[in-house]
C-alpha positions as CSV (number, residue, x, y, z in Angstrom):
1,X,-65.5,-37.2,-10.2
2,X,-63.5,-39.5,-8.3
3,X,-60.4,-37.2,-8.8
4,X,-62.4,-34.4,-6.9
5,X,-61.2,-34.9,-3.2
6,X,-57.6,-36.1,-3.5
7,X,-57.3,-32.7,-5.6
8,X,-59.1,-30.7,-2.9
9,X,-56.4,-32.8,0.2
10,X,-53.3,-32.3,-2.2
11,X,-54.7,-28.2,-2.4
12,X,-55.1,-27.9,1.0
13,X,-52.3,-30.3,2.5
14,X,-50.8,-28.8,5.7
15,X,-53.2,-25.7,6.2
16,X,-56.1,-27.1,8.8
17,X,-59.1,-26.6,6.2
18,X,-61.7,-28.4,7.9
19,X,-63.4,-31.3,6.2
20,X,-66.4,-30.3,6.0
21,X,-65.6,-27.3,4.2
22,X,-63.5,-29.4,1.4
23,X,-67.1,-31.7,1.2
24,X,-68.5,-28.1,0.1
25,X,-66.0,-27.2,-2.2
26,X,-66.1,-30.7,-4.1
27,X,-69.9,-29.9,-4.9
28,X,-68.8,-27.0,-6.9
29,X,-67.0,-29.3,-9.0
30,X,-69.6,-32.2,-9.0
31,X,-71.9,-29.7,-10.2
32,X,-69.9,-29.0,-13.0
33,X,-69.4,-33.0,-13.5
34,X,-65.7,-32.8,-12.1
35,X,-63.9,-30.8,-14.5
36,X,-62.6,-27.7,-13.4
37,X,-62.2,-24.8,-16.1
38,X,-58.6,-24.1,-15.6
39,X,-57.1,-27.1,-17.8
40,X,-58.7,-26.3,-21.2
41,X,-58.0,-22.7,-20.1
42,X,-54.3,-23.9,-19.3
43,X,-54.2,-25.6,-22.6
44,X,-55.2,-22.5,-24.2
45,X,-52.7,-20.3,-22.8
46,X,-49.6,-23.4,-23.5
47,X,-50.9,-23.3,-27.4
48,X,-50.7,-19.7,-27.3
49,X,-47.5,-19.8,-25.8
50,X,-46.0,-22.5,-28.2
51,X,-47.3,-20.7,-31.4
52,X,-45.7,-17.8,-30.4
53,X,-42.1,-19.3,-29.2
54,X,-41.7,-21.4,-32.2
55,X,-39.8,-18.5,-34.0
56,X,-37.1,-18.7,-30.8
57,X,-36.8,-22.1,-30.9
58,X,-37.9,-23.1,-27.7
59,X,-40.3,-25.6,-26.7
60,X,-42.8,-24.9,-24.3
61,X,-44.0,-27.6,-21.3
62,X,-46.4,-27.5,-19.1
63,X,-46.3,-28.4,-15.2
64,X,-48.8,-28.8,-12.5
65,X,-48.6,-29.5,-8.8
66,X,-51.9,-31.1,-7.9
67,X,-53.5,-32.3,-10.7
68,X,-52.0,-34.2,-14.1
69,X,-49.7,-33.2,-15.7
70,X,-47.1,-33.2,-12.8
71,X,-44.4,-30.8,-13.0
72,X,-41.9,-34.0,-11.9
73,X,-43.4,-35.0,-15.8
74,X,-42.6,-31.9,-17.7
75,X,-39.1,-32.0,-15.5
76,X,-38.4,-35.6,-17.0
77,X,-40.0,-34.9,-20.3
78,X,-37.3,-31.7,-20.3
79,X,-34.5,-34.0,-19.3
80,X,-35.2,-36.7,-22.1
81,X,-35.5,-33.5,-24.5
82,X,-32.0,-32.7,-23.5
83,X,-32.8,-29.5,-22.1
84,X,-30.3,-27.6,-20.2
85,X,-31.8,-24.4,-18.9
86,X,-35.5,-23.5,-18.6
87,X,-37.5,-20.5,-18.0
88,X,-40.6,-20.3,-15.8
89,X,-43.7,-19.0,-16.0
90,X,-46.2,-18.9,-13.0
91,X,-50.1,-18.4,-13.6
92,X,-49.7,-16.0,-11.0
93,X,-49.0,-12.7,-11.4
94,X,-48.2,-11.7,-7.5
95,X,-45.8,-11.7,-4.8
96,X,-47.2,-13.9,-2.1
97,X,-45.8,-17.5,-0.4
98,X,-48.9,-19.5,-2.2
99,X,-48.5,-17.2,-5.4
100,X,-44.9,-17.5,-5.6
101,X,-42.7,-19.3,-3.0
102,X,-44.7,-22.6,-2.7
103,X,-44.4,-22.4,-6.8
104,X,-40.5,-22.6,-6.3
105,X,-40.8,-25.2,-3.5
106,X,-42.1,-27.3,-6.3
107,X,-39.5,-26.7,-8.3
108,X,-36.7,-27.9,-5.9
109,X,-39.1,-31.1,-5.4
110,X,-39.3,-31.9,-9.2
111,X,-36.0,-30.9,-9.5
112,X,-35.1,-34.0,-6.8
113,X,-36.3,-36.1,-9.3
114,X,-34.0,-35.7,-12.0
115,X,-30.9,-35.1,-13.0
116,X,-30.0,-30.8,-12.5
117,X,-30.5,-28.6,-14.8
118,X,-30.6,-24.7,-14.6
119,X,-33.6,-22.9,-13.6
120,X,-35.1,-19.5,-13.5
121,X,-37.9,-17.8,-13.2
122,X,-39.9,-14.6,-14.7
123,X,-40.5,-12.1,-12.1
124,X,-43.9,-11.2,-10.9
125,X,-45.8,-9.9,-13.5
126,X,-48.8,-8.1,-12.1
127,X,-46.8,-4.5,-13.8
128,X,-46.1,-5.7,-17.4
129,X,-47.1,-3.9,-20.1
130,X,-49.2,-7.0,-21.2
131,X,-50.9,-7.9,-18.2
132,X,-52.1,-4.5,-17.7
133,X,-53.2,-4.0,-20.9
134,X,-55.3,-7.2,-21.4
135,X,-57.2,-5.9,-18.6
136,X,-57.9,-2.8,-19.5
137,X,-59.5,-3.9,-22.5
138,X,-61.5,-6.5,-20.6
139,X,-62.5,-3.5,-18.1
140,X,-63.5,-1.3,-20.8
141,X,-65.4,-3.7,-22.6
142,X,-67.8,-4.4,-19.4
143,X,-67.8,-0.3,-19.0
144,X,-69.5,0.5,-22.6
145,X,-72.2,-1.5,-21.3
146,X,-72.3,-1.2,-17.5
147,X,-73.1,2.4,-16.9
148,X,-71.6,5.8,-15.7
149,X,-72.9,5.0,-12.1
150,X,-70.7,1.9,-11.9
151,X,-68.9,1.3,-8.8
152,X,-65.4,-1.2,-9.8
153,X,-65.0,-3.8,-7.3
154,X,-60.8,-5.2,-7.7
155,X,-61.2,-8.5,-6.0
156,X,-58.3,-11.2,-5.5
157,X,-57.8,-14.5,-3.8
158,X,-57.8,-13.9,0.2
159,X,-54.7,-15.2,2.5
160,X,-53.9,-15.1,5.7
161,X,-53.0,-11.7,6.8
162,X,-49.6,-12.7,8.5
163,X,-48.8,-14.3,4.6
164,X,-49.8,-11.4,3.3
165,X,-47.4,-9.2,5.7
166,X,-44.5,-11.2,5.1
167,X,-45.0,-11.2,0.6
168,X,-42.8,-9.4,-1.8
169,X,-39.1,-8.0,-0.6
170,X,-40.1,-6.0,2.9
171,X,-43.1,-7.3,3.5
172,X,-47.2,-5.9,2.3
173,X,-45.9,-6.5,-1.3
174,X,-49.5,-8.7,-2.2
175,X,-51.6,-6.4,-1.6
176,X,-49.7,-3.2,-2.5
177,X,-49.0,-4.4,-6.1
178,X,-52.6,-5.5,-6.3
179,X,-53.4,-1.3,-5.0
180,X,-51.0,-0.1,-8.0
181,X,-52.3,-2.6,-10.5
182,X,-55.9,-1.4,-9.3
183,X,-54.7,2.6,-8.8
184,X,-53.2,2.3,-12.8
185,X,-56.4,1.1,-14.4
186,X,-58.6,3.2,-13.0
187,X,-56.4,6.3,-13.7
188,X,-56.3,4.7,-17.7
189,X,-59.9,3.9,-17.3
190,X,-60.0,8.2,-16.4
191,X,-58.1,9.2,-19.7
192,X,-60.2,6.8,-21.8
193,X,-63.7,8.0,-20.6
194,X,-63.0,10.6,-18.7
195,X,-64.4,9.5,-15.7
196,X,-62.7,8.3,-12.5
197,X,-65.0,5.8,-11.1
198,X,-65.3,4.7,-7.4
199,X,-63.3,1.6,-6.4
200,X,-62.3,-0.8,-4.0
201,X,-59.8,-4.0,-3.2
202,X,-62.1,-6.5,-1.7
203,X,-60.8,-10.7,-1.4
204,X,-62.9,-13.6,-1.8
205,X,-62.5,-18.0,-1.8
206,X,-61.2,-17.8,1.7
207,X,-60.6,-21.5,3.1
208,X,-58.8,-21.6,6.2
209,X,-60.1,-22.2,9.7
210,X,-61.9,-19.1,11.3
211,X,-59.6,-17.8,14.0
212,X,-57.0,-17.2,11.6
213,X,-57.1,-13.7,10.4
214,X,-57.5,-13.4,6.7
215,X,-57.6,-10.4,4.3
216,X,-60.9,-8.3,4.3
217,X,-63.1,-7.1,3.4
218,X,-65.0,-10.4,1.6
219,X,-66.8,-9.4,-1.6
220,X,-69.9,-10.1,-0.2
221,X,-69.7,-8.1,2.7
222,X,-68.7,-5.1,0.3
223,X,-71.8,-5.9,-2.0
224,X,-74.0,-5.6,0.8
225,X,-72.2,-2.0,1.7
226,X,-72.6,-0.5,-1.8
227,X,-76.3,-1.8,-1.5
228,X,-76.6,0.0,1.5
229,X,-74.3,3.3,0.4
230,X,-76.8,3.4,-2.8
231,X,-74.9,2.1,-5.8
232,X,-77.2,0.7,-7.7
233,X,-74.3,-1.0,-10.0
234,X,-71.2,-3.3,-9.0
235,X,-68.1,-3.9,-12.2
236,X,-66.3,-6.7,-10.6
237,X,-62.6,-6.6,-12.1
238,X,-60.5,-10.8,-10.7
239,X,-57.1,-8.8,-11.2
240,X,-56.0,-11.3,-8.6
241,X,-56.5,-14.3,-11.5
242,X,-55.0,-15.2,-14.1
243,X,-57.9,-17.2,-15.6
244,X,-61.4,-18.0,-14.9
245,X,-61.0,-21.2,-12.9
246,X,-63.7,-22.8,-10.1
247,X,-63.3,-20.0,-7.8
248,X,-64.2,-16.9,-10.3
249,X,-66.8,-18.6,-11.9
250,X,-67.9,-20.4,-8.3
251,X,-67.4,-17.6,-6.1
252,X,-68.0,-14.6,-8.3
253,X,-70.2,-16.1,-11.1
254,X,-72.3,-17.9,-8.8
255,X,-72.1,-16.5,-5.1
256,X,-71.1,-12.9,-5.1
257,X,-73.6,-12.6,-8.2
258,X,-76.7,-13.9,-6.2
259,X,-75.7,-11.7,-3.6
260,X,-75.7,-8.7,-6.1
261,X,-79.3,-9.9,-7.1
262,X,-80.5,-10.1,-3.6
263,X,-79.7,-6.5,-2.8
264,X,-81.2,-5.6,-6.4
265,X,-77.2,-4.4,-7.4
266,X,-76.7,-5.1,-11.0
267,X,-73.7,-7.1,-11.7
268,X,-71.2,-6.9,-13.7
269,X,-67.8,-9.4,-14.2
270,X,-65.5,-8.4,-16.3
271,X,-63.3,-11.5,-17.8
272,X,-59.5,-12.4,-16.5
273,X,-56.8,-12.2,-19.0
274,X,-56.4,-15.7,-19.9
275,X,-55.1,-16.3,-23.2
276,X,-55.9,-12.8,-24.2
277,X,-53.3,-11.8,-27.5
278,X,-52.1,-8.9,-25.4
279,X,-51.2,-10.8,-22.2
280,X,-49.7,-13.6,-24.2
281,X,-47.2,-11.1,-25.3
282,X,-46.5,-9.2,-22.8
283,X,-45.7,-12.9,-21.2
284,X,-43.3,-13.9,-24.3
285,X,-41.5,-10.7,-24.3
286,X,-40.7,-10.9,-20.3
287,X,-39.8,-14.4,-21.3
288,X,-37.4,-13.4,-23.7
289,X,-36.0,-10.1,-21.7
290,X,-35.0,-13.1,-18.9
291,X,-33.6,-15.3,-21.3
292,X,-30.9,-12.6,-22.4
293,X,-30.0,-11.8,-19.7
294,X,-32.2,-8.4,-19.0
295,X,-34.5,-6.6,-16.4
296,X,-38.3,-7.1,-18.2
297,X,-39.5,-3.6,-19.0
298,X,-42.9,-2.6,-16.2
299,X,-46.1,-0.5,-16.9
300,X,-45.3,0.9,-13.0
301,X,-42.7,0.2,-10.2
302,X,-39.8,-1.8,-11.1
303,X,-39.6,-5.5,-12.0
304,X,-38.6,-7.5,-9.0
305,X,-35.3,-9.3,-8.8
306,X,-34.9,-12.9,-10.2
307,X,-34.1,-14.9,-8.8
308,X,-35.8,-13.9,-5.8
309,X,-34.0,-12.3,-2.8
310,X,-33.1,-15.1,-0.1
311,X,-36.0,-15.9,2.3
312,X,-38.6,-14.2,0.3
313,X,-42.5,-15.0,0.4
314,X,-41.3,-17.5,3.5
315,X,-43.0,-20.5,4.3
316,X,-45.7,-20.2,7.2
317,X,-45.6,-23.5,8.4
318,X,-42.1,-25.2,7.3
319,X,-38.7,-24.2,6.1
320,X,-38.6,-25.8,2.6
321,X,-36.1,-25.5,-0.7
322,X,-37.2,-23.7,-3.0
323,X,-35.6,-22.8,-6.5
324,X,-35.1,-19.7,-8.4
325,X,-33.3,-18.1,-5.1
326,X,-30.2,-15.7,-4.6
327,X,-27.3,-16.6,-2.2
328,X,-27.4,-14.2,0.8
């Protein structure tokens, strides 16, 4: 428990999040006796990862920036392991500073600590053929059950709206590959049940101070508009997650399905990919594309470059180094 606020400060260093609102946060996790679901999620997904990479001969570590393990840990471990290059994998699957960039700044800092060693990176992969395909399946699990009448609500983390402007090469990238990923389930959601079902992108787990625009609408707010349209059910699809960490379970779990109940909406959450066979593959195969040398094969669009095009995703506070970049 004691572990809850200097996580919540180390989170939110640098971006004005008002005190009282961490205070608020922390009872989320002293509700849930301080133990947030994403480590023995985390673990799951590193098992699944070492299992599967122990016919390449790699070894698998694991890195965090706020919490134990500490990626300047997994960087020393590597080092006294002798390793020479390494491949990295983000539990995010989108182009974004917080998603991506602020990763690779925390690379260059572990990287500080140590003696250098090569490292790259996978590209975002919110379009492999894994990713997309775990969640279908979790999608069309929820559907059998959920109704014809369903309404799908995509939802993803929030950011500010000039972070989300400036994500992905040109700009707009966070939401727009969030669109596709939404666009290409429903359209294989169509061919499996032959029904195209209503949907939206909505956000949710905002946390910065209120005169900084963020990206709408809240989930929420959109419950409360289907309510009032005359949906009378709600399939809420996290593509923006990876796993089912504090905010899904707080902020969908908890808040957006008390809402639902308030306005007499049934809910409906389908689960993130996780560890999910399918994803874990799709992962090990984009993996191993990077490793020899190759562009990984996509669902839709094309892969983004790796290492990342100069300047991407930048910094909305600070210029900071950051690993896994191109030369101009």
């Amino acid at each position: 428990m004691s572990e809850v606020m200097p996580f919540l400060r180390r989170v939110t260093a640098g971006r004005n999040v008002p005190g009282e609102r961490l205070e608020l946060v922390a009872q989320h996790y002293y509700a849930r006796d301080g133990v947030s679901p994403i480590n023995a999620q985390n673990r799951r997904l590193t098992d699944a990862l070492i299992e599967r990479f122990a016919q390449d001969g790699l070894n698998v570590y694991w890195g965090n920036r706020n919490s134990p393990p500490w990626l300047t840990d997994a960087f020393q471990q590597m080092v006294d392991a002798g390793v020479t290059r390494a491949i990295t994998v983000f539990t995010s699957a989108y182009s974004s500073y917080s998603g991506c960039r602020q990763y690779r700044e925390n690379l260059a800092e572990a990287m500080d600590t140590v003696p250098p060693f090569d490292v790259v990176k996978i590209p975002a992969y919110f379009n492999s053929a894994g990713f997309v395909a775990a969640n279908l399946e979790n999608l069309l699990a929820v559907l059998d059950s959920a109704g014809a009448d369903s309404h799908l609500v995509f939802t993803t983390h929030s950011i500010p709206e000039v972070m989300a402007h400036t994500s992905g090469p040109g700009g707009g990238q966070y939401v727009a590959q969030h669109r596709a990923l939404a666009r290409e389930l429903v359209d294989r959601v169509a061919a499996a049940t032959g029904r195209t079902y209503p949907w939206e992108l909505v956000y949710q787990s905002r946390s910065g101070p209120p005169q900084v625009p963020w990206l709408e609408p809240d989930i929420n707010d959109h419950l409360e508009q289907l309510a009032g349209s005359g949906a009378t059910s709600a399939v809420v699809v996290p593509i923006g997650f990876v796993s089912d960490h504090m905010e899904v379970v707080q902020d969908l779990d908890t808040e957006a399905a008390q809402t639902a109940d308030s306005l007499g909406l049934a809910f409906h959450r389908v689960a993130t990919v996780g560890d999910h066979p399918v994803f874990v593959d799709g992962l090990v195969d984009w993996v191993r594309a990077v490793r020899r040398g190759e562009i990984p094969q996509t669902v839709f669009d094309e892969a983004l470059p790796t290492p990342c095009l100069p300047g991407c995703c930048p910094n909305p506070r600070v210029q900071r180094p950051a690993l896994c970049e191109g030369s101009a």
